[in-house]
C-alpha positions as CSV (number, residue, x, y, z in Angstrom):
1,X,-105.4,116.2,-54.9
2,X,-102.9,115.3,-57.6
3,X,-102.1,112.4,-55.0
4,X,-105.1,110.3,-55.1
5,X,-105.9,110.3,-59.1
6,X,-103.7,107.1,-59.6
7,X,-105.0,105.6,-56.8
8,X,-108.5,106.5,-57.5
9,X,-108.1,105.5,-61.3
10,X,-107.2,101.8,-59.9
11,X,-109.9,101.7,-57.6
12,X,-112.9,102.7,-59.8
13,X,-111.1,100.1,-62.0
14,X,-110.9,97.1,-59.5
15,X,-114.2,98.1,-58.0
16,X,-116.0,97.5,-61.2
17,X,-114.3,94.5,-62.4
18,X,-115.0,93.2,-58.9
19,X,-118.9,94.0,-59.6
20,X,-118.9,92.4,-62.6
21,X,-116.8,89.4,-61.8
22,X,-119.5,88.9,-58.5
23,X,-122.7,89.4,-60.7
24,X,-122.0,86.5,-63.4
25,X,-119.8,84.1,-60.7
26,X,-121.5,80.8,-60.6
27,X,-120.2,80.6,-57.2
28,X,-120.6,82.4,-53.8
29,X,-117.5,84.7,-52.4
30,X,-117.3,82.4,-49.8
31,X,-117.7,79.4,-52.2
32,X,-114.8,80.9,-54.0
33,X,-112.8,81.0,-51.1
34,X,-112.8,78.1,-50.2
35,X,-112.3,76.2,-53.4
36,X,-109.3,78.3,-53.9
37,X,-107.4,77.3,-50.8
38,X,-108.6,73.6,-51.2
39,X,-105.4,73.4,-53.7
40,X,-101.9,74.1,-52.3
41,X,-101.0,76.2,-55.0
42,X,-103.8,78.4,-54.8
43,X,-103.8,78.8,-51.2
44,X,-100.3,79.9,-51.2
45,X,-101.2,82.5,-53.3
46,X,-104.1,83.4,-51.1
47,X,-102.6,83.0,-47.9
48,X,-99.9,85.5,-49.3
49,X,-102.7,87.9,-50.1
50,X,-104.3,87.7,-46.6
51,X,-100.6,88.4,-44.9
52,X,-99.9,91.6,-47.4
53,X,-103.8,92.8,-46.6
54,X,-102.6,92.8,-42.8
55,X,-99.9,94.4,-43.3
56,X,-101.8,96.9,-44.9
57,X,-103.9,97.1,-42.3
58,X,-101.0,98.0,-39.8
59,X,-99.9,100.8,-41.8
60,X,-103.6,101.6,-42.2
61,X,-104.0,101.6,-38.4
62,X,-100.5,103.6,-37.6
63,X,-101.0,106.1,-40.3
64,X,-104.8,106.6,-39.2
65,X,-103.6,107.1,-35.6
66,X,-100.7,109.3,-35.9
67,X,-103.8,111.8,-37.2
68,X,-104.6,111.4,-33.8
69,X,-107.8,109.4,-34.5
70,X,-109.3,106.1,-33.0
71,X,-109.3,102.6,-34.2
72,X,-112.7,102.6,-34.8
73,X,-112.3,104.8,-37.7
74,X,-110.5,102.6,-39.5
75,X,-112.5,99.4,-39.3
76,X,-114.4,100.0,-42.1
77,X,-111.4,100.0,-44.1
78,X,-110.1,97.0,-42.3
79,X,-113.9,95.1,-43.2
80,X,-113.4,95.4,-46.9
81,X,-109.7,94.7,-47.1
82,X,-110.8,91.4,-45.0
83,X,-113.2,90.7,-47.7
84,X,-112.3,92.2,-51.1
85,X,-108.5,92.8,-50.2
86,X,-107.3,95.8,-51.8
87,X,-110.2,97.3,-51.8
88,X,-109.8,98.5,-48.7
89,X,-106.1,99.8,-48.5
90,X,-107.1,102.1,-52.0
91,X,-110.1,103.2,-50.6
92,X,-108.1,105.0,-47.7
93,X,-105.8,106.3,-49.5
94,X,-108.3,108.0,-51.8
95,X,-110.1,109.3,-48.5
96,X,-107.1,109.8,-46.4
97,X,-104.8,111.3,-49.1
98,X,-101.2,111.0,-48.6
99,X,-99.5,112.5,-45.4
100,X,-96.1,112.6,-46.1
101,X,-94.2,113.8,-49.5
102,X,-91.6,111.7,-50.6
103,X,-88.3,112.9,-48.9
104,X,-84.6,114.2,-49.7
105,X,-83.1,110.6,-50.2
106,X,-79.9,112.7,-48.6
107,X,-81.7,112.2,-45.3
């Protein structure tokens, strides 16, 4: 339980400054998106975002299945990290929880 409080903190944060920043955008997500990677400087930025959120979604995948459940329970995780980024990766790890403790750095 005492796991997921940071992670859930930073979510309800994000969540609702993603809300807000939607609701008075002048501009569509997808509108958005595309303006930002219409500039090389912004694109690299986003295009590093995009290859962290798929790395995230490996872990998310190989963490989900060594619980010894199927893709398809993951894809709604993998939907909002596709389309709000980090979303996505907190959001499981609120759900999921941690599996493993930290270990002896001896080992």
């Amino acid at each position: 339980m005492k796991k997921v409080v940071i992670p859930s903190i930073i979510l309800l944060a994000f969540s609702g400054f993603t809300i807000y920043a939607m609701l008075i955008s002048q501009e569509s997500l997808l509108a958005f998106g595309v303006r930002l990677l219409s500039s090389i400087d912004t694109a690299q930025v986003v295009i590093d975002l995009y290859i962290f959120c798929s790395l995230a979604c490996v872990w998310m995948y190989f963490d989900n299945k060594s619980s010894g459940k199927g893709a398809i329970s993951v894809l709604p995780y993998f939907v909002l990290t596709a389309i709000f980024a980090s979303i996505g990766p907190l959001l499981y790890i609120v759900v999921k929880g941690f599996k493993n403790d930290i270990t002896d750095p001896k080992t």
